[in-house]
N, C-alpha and C positions, 0 to 999 in steps of 0.2 A: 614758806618753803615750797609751798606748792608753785608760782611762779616760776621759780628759780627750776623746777622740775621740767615746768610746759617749756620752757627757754632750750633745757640741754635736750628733750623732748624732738624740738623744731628743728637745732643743729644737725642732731643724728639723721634724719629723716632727711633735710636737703642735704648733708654728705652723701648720703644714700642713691640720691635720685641725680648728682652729678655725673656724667657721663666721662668713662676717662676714652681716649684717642684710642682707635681699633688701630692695631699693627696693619701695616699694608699686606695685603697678600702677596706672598714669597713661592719657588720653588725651587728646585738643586735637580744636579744633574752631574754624577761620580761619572766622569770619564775613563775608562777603563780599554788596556789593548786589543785587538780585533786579531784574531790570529796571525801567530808570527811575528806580531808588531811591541814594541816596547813604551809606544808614548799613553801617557797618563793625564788626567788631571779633574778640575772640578770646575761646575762653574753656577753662579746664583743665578736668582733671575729675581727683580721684587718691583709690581706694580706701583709707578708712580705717577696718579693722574691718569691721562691718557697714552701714557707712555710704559714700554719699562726698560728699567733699569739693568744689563746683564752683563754682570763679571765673569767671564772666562782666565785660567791660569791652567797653563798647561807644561809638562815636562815630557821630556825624553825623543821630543823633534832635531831634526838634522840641522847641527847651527848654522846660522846665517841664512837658512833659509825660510822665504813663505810656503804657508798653509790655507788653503780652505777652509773656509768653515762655515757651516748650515745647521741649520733647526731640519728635519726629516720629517715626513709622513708618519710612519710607524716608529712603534717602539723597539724593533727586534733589532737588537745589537750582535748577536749570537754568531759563530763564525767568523765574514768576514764584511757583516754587518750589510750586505743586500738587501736585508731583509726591510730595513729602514727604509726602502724604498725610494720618494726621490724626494724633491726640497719641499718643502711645507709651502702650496700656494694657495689659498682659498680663495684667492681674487682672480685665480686663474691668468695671470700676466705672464711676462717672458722673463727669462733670467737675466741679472742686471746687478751694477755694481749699489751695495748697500747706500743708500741716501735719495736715490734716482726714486723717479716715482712710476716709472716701468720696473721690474724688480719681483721677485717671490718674497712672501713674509717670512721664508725662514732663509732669505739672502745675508749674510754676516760680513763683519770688515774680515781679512784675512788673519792668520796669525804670523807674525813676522818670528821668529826664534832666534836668539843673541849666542852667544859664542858658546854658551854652556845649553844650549838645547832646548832652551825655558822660554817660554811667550805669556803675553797676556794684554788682553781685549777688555776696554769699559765702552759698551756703548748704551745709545737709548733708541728701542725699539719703538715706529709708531703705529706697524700694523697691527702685531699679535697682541695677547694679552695672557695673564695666568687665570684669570679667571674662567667659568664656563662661557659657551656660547663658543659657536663657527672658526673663529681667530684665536681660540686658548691654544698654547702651546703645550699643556701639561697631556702628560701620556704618548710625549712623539720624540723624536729621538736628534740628540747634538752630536754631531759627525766633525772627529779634522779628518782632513784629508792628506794625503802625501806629499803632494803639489800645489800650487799656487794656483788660484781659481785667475782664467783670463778675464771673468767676467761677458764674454762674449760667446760661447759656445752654447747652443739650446740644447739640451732642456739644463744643463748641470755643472756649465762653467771650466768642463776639462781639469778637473781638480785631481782626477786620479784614485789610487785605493782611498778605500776608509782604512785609516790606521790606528782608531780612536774613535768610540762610541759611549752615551752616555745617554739614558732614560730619565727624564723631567719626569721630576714627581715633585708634585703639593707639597706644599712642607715650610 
């Protein structure tokens, strides 16, 4: 008996000591209107590699038309979101369209909006990351904007109000 005891013994113990797969680290970011503005929405963000992964889904934009959109400096979304301050650059570069490798790490694709108001953005970041250190994004703020970023206007792409603000938090 006693074998048969060391055997269930040895099983328990290596189940024990098997390591299951750490979820990657994730954060969110409730998009919410900026005074006077109507548009909404949410968006993830979930480390993958050296990359991440960020789903934006947004409502209540003018259809048919593009959007701006950027990762900010600060988190203050308050009012008419100023406070957010301007595009998240820690590599200190010029503003640029997202993929270019002159560019700010909080440069995004734009949001296009379809006939009922509604947009939404999958892309994969390869500057910032959600983790700690220099290039995290969590605690800085996701901005649409009202107009279409020209991509060529310094420091901020001529995007117009923020119509839409939203705090990256861990999670």
């Amino acid at each position: 008996m006693k074998p048969i005891i060391a055997v269930v013994v040895a099983a328990i113990l290596l189940a024990a000591c098997q390591t299951t797969p750490l979820e990657p680290p994730r954060a969110n970011a409730q998009l919410k209107p900026t005074k006077g503005n109507k548009t909404f929405g949410e968006a993830t963000f979930e480390q993958a590699g050296d990359k991440v992964r960020v789903v934006v889904f947004v409502q209540g934009l003018k259809p048919g038309q593009e959007h701006g959109l950027h990762i900010h400096e600060a988190a203050d979304c308050s009012g008419d979101a100023t406070g957010a301050k301007g595009h998240f650059n820690p590599l200190g570069k010029p503003h640029g369209r997202y993929g270019s490798a002159e560019r700010h790490a909080g440069d995004l694709p734009s949001l296009k909006a379809n006939k009922a108001g509604r947009a939404n953005v999958q892309v994969d970041l390869d500057i910032v990351t959600v983790t700690p250190g220099p290039a995290s994004i969590i605690g800085r703020g996701l901005v649409v904007h009202a107009g279409p970023d020209d991509f060529k206007t310094q420091p901020h792409g001529n995007a117009g109000a923020r119509i839409a603000c939203g705090v990256i938090q861990a999670g």
